[in-house]
MIKERO-370225 format. One record per residue: x, y, z of N, C-alpha, C in turn; residue in three letters. Coordinates in steps of 0.1 Angstrom, whole numbers, padded with zeros to 4 digits, always signed. Example, Ala and Ser with C-alpha at 12.3 -4.5 7.8 and 13.67 -1.06 7.14 Angstrom:
+0132-0057+0078+0123-0045+0078+0132-0033+0078ALA
+0128-0022+0071+0137-0011+0071+0129+0000+0079SER
//
This chain:
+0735+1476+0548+0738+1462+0550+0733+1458+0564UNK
+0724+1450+0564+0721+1445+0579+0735+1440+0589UNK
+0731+1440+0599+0745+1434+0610+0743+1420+0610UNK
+0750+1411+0611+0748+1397+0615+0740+1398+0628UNK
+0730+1391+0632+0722+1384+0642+0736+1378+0656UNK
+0731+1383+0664+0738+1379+0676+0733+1366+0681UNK
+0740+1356+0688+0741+1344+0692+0726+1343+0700UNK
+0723+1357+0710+0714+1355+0716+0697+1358+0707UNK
+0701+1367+0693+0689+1367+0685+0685+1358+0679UNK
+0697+1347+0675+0692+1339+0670+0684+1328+0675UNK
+0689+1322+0689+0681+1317+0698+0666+1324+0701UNK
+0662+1336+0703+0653+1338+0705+0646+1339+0693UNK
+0651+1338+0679+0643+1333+0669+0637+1319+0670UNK
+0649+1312+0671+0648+1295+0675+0635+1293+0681UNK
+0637+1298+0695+0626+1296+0699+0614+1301+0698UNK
+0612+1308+0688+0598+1316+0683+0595+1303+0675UNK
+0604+1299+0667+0599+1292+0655+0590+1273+0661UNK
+0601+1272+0675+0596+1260+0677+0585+1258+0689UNK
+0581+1273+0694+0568+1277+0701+0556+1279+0690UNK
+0561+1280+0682+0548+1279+0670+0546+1269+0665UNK
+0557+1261+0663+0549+1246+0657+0547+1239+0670UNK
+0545+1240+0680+0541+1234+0694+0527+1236+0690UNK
+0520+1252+0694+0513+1255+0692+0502+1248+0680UNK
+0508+1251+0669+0503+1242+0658+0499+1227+0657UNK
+0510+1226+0665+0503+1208+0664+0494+1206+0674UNK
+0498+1215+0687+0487+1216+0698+0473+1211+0692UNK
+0473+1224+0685+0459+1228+0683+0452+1215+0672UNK
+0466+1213+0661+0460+1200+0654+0455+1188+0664UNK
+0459+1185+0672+0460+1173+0678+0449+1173+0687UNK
+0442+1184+0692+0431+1187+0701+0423+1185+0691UNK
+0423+1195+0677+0409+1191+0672+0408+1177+0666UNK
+0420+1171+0664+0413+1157+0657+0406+1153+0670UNK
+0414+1150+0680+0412+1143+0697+0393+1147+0696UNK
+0385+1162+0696+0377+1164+0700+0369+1159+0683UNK
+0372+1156+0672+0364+1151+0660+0361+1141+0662UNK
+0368+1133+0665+0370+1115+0661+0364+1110+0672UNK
+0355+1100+0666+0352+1092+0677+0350+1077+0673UNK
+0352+1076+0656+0357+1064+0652+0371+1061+0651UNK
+0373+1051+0654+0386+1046+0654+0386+1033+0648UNK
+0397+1026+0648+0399+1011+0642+0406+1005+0647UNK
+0404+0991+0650+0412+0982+0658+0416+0969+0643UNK
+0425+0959+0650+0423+0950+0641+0426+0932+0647UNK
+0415+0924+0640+0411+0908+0645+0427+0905+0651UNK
+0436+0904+0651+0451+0904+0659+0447+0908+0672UNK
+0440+0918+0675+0440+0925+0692+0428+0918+0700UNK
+0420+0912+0692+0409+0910+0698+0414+0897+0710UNK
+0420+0894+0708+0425+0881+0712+0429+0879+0727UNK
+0430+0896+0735+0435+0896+0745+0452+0896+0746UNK
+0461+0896+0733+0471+0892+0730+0483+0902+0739UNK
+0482+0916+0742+0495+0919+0756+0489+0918+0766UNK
+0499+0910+0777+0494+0910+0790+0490+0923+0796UNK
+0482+0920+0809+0476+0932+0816+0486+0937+0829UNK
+0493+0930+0828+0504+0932+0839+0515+0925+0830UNK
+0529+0936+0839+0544+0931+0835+0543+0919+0835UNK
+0552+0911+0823+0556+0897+0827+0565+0889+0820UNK
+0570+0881+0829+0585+0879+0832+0591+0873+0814UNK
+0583+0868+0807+0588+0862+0800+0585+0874+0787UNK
+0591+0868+0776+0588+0879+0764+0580+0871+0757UNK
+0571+0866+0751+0563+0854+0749+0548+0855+0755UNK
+0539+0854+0750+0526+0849+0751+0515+0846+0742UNK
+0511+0833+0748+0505+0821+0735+0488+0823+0738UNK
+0481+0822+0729+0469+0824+0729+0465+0814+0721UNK
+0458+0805+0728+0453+0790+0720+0433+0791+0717UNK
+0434+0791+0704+0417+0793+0704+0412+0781+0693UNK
+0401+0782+0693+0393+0771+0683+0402+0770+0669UNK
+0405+0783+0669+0413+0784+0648+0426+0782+0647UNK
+0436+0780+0664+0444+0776+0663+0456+0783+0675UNK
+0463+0791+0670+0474+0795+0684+0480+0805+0672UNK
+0477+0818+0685+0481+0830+0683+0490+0835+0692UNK
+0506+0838+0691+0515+0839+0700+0521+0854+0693UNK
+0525+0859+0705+0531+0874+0704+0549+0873+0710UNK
+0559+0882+0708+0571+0875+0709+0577+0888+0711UNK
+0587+0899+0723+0592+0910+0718+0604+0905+0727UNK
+0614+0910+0718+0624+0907+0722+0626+0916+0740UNK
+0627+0930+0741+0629+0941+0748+0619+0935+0760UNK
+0607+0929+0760+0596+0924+0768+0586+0927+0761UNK
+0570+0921+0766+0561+0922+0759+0553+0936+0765UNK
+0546+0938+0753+0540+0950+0760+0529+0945+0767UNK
+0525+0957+0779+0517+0957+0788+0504+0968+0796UNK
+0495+0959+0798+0486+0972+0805+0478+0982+0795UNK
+0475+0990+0800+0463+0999+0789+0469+1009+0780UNK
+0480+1014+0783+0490+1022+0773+0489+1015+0761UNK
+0494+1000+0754+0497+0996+0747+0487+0995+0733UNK
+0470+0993+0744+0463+0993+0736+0455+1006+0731UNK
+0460+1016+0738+0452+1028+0735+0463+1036+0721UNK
+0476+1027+0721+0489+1032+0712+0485+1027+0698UNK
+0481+1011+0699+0475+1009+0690+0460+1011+0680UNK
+0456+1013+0691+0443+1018+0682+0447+1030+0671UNK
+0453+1040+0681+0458+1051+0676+0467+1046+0662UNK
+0478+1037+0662+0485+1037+0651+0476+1029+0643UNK
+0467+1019+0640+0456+1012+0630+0448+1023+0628UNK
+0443+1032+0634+0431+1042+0631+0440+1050+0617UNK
+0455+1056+0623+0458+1065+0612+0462+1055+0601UNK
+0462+1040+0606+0470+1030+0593+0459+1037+0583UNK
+0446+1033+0587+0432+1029+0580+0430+1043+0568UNK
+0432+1053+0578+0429+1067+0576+0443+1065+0559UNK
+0450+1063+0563+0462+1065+0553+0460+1055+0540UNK
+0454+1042+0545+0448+1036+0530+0438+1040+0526UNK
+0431+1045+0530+0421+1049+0522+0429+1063+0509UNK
+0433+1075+0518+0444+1085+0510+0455+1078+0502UNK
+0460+1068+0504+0468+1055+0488+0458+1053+0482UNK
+0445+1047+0486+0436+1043+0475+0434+1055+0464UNK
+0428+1069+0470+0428+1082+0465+0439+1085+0457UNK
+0452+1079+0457+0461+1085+0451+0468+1096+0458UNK
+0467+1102+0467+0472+1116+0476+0487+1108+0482UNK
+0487+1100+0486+0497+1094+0490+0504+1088+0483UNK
+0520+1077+0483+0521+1069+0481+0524+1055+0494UNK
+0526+1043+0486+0525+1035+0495+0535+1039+0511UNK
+0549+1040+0505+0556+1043+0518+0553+1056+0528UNK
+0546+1065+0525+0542+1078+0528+0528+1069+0542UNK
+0519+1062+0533+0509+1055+0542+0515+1042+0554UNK
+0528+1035+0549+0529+1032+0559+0536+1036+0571UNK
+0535+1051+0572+0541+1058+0583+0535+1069+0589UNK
+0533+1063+0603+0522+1068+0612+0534+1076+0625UNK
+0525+1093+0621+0536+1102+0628+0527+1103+0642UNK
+0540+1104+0654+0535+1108+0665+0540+1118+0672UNK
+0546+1128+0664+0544+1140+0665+0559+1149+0671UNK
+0558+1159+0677+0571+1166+0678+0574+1170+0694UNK
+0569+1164+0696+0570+1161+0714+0557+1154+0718UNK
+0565+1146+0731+0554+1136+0747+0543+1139+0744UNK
+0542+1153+0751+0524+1157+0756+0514+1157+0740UNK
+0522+1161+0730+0512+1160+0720+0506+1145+0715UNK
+0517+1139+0715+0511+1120+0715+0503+1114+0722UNK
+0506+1123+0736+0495+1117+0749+0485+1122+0745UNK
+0479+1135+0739+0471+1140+0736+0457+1131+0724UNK
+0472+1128+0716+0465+1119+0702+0459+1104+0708UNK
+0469+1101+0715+0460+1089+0721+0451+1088+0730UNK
+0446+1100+0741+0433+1102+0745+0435+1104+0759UNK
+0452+1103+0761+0454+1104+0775+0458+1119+0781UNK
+0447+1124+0787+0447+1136+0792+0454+1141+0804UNK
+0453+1155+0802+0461+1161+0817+0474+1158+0817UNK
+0484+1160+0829+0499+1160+0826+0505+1149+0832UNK
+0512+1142+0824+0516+1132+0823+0529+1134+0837UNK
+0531+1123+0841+0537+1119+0857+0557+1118+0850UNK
+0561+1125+0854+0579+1115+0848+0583+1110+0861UNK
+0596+1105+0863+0600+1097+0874+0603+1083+0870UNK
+0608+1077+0878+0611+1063+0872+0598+1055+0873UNK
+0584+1060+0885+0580+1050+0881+0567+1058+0877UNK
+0567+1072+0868+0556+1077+0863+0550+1070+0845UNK
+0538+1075+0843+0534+1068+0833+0544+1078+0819UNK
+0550+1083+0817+0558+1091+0806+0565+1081+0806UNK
+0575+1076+0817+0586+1064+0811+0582+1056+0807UNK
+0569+1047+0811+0564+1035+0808+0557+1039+0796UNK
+0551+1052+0787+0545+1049+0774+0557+1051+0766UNK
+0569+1058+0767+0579+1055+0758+0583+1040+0759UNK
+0587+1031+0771+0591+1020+0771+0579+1013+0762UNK
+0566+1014+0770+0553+1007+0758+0561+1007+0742UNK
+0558+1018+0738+0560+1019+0724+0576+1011+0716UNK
+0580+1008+0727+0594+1001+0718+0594+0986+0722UNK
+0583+0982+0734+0584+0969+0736+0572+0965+0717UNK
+0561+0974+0719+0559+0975+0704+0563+0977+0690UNK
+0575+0981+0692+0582+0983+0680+0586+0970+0677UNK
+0591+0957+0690+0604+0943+0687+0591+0937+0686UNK
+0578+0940+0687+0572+0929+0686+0567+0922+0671UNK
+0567+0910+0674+0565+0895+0665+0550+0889+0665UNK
+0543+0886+0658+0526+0880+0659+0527+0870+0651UNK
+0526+0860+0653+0526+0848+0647+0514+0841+0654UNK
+0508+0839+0635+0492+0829+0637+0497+0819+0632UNK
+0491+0803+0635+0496+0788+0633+0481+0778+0636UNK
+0479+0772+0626+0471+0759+0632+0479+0748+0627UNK
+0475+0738+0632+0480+0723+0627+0465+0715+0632UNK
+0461+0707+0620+0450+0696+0623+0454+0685+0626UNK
+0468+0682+0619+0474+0671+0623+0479+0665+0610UNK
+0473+0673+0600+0478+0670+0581+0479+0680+0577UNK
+0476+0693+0579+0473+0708+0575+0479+0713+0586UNK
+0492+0716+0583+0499+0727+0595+0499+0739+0582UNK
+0496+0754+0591+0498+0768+0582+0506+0776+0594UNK
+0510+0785+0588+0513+0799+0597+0515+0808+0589UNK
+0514+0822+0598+0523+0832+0594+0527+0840+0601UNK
+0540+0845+0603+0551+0857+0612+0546+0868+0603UNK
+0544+0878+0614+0541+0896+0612+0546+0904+0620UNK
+0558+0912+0620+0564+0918+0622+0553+0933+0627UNK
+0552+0940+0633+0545+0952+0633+0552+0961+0626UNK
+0561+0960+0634+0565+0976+0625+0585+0975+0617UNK
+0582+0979+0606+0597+0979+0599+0607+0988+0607UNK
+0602+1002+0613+0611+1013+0613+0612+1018+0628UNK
+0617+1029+0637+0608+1033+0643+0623+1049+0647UNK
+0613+1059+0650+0621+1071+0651+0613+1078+0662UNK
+0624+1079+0674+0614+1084+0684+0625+1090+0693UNK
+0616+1106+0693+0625+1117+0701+0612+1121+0711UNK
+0613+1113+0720+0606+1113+0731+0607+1116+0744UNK
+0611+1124+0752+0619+1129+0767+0609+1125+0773UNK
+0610+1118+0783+0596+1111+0794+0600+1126+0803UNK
+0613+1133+0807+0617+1141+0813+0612+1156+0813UNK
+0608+1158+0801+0604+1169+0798+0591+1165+0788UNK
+0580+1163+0788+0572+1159+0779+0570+1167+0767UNK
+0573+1183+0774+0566+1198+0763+0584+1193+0753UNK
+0594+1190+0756+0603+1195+0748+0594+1188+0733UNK
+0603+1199+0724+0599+1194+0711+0611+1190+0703UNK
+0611+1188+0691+0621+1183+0684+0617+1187+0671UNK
+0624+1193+0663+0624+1198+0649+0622+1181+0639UNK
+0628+1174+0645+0627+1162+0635+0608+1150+0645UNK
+0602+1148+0636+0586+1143+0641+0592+1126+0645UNK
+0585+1124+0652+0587+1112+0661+0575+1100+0648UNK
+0581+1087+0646+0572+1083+0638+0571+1066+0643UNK
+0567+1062+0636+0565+1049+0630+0563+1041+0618UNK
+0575+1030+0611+0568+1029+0602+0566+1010+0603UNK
+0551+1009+0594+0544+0996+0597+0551+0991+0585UNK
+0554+0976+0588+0556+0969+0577+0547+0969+0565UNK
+0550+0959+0553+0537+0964+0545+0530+0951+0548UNK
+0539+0942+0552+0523+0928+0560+0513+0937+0564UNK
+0519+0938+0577+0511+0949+0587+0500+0953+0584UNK
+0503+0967+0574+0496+0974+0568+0485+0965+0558UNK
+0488+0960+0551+0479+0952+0545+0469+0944+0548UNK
+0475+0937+0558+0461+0934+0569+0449+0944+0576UNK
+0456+0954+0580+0450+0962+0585+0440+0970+0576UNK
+0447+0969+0567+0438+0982+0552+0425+0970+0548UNK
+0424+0959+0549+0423+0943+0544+0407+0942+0556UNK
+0413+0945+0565+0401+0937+0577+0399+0948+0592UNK
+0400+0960+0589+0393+0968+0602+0386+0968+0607UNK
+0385+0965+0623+0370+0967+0628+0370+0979+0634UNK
+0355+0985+0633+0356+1000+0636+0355+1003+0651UNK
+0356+1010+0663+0359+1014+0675+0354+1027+0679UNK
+0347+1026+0690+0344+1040+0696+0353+1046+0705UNK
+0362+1053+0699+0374+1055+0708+0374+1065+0720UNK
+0360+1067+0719+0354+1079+0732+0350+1065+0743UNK
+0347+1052+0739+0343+1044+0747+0360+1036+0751UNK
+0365+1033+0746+0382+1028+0747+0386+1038+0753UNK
+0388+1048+0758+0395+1058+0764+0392+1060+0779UNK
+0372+1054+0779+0372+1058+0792+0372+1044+0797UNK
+0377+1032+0790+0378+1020+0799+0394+1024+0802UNK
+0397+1022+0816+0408+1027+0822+0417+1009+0822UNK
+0409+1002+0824+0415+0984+0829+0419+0982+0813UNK
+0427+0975+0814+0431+0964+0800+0422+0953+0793UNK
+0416+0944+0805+0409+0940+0804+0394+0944+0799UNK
+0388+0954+0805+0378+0958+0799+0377+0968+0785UNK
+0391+0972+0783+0393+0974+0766+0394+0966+0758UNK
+0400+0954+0763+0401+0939+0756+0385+0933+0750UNK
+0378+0933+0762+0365+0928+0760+0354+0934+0757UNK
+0357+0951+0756+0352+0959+0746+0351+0961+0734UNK
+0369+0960+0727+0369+0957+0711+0361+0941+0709UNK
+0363+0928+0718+0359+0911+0714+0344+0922+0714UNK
+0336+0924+0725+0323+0927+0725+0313+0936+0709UNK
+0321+0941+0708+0322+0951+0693+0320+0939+0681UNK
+0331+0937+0681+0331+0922+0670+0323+0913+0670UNK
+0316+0911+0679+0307+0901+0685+0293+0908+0681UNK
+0294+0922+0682+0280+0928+0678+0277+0926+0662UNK
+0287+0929+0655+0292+0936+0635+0287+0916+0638UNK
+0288+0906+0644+0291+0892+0638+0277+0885+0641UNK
+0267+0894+0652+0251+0890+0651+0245+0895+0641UNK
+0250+0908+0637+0241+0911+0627+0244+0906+0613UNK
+0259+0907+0610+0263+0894+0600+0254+0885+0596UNK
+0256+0877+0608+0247+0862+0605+0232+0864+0609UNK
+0229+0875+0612+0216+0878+0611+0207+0867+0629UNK
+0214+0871+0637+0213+0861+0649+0208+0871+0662UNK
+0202+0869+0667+0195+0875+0679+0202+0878+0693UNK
+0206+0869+0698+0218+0860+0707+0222+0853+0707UNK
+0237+0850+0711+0242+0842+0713+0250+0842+0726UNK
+0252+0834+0732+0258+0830+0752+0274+0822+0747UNK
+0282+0829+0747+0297+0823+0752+0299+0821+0758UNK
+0300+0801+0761+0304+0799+0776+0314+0801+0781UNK
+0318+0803+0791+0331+0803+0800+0345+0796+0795UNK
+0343+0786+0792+0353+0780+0783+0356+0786+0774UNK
+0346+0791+0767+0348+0800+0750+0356+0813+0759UNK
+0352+0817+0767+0358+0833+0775+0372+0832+0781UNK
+0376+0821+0784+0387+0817+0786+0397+0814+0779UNK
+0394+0811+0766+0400+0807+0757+0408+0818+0756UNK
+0395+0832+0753+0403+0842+0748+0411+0852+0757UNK
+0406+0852+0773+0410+0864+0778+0417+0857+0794UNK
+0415+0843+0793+0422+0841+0810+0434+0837+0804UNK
+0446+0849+0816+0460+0848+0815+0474+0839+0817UNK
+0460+0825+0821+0469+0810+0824+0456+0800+0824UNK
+0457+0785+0822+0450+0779+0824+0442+0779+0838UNK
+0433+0776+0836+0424+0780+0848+0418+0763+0855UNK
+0428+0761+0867+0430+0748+0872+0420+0740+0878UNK
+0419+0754+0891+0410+0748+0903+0394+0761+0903UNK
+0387+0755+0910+0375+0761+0906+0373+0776+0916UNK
+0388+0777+0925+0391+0791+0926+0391+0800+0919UNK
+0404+0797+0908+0409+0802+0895+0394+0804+0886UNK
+0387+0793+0888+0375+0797+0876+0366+0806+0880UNK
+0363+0809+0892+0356+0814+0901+0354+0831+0900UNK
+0373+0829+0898+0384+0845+0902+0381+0853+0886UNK
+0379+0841+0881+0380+0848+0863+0365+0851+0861UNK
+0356+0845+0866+0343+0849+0862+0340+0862+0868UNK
+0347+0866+0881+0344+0876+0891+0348+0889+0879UNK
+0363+0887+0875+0367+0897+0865+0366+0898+0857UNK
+0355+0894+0847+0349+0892+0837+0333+0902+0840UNK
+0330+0896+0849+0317+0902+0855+0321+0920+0855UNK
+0332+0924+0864+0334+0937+0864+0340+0944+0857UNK
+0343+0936+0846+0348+0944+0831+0332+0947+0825UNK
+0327+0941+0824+0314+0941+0815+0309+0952+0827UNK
+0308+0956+0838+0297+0964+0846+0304+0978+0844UNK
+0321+0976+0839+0330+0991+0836+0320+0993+0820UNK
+0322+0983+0813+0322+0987+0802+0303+0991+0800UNK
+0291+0991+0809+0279+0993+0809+0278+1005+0812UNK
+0288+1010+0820+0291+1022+0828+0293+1034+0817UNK
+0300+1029+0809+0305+1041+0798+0297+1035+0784UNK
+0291+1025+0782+0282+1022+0771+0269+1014+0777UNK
+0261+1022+0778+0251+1013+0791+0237+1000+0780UNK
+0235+1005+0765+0232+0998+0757+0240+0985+0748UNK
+0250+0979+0756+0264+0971+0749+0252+0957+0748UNK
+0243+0957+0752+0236+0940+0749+0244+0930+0752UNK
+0250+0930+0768+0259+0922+0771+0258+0915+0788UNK
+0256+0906+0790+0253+0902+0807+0260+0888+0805UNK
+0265+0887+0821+0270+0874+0824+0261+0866+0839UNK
+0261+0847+0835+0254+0841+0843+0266+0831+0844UNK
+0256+0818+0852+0266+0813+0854+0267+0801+0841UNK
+0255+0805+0828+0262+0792+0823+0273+0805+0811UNK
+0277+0817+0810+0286+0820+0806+0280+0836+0803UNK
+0287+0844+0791+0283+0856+0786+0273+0856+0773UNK
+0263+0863+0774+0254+0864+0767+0255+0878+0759UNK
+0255+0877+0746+0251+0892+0739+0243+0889+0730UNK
+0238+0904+0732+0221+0902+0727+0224+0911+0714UNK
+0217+0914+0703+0218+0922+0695+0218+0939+0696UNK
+0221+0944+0698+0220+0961+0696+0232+0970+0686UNK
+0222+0981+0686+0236+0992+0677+0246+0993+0686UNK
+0258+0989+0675+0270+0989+0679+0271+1003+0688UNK
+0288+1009+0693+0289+1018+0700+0291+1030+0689UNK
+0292+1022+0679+0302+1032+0671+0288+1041+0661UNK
+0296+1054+0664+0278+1062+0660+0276+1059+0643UNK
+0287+1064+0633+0286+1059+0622+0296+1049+0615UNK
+0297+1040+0610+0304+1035+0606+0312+1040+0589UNK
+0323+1044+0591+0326+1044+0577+0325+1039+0566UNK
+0329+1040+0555+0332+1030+0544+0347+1021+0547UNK
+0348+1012+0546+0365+1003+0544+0371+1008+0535UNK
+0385+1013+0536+0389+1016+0527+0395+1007+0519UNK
+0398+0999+0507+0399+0991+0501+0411+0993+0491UNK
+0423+0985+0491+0433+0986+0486+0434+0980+0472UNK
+0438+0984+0461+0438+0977+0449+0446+0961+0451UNK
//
């Protein structure tokens, strides 16, 4: 008859078992990181829609030709470049997951739940952000868990009114959310997987209308802005070849619509936004130097070229 296991063997079982699935996912999570270089975003982000800096209110309105696109979180809005490198990540695995429901391998609630894994460092990993993560109160570890739950309360609501034809609709991002996250310890792991789960609006949109991303080029834009005007820039490429168009110049007005973070008054303020416009596009030449994109003064011009993205998938298409 064997002896019972002592207090102290069993722990050092413990931790054999949970140094292996570290390992394991390690290694999962580096090779997808070093496979993928498509990704997917979706027409919701293109908009410029979280601010690029903290701010004070939970609320921000985005007024364009098609109508007014407002974002709402209760906890605050999200912010800065975390948020959008979080999302790409959770649309990419949405995308990846309808296609596997289409296949039948899944079912619906299985796809709409996008896992981020069994400890910090392995998520940072998934999302592209390398090297070791800072803790502290004012390191980037507390601010991507805080990111991720100002993302969880958040609200998207699209609306036009002509003045006889008012429409909308409220989207919820996500139904669920389970997150064992230590900004303190990033390596600790947790036997239960840290997840998210997307409403099925959500999801449906997203399975519905992805646009595809070079997430080797999203990763090395570091500014918010110039990830912002990378995914519009992208969309703007898939929308010449669409309509079969050579160039087209968006004036300043049209660029403001989408990406200046208040009305733009005096011809300082227009001045100030053209300046940072200008050096988003010279970031984003920098890491994609064939983007077919320049700015003058009667606005931004893109010219036709292959997208960033090397192959473009099939859409996965939902019954």
């Amino acid at each position: 008859m064997q002896p019972p296991h002592t207090p102290d063997e069993r722990r050092a079982k413990l931790e054999a078992v949970k140094e292996l699935a570290r390992k394991q996912e390690h290694d999962a999570a580096q090779e997808a990181l070093d496979a993928q270089d498509v990704g997917y975003t979706s027409k919701l982000f293109v908009q410029a829609l979280f601010p690029y800096r903290k701010a004070e209110n939970n609320e921000r309105v985005v007024e364009t030709a098609q109508g007014i696109i407002s974002v709402y979180s209760r906890r605050g809005l999200p912010y800065g470049k975390y948020p959008r490198l979080i999302m790409a990540y959770v649309i990419t695995r949405a995308v990846e997951n309808a296609g596997r429901l289409k296949e039948g391998k899944i079912d619906e609630q299985e796809a709409r739940r996008i896992p981020l894994g069994h400890s910090m460092n392995h998520f940072l990993k998934a999302i592209g952000v390398l090297g070791r993560g800072t803790g502290g109160a004012t390191g980037n570890l507390k601010n991507i868990r805080e990111q991720i739950l100002r993302i969880a309360g958040s609200t998207i609501t699209v609306e036009s009114d002509d003045g006889v034809h008012a429409q909308g609709s409220n989207t919820q991002i996500l139904d669920g959310w389970n997150l064992w996250f230590d900004p303190r310890d990033p390596n600790q792991g947790s036997f239960i997987e840290s997840e998210l789960v997307l409403t099925e609006k959500f999801f449906q949109h997203i399975a519905e209308s992805p646009i595809p991303i070079d997430l080797n080029v999203l990763r090395q834009l570091t500014k918010p802005r110039s990830m912002d005007i990378y995914i519009w820039l992208t969309l703007k490429q898939y929308w010449l070849a669409k309509n079969n168009r050579e160039v087209y110049t968006f004036t300043w007005e049209m660029m403001a619509s989408n990406f200046a973070t208040k009305e733009l008054t005096t011809a300082v303020e227009r001045r100030n936004f053209r300046n940072e416009i200008k050096k988003a596009i010279h970031d984003i030449l920098a890491v994609w130097p064939d983007a077919g994109i320049t700015a003058d003064t009667n606005g931004v011009t893109v010219t036709k070229t292959a997208t960033s993205v090397r192959q473009r998938p099939p859409r996965p298409e939902l019954d």
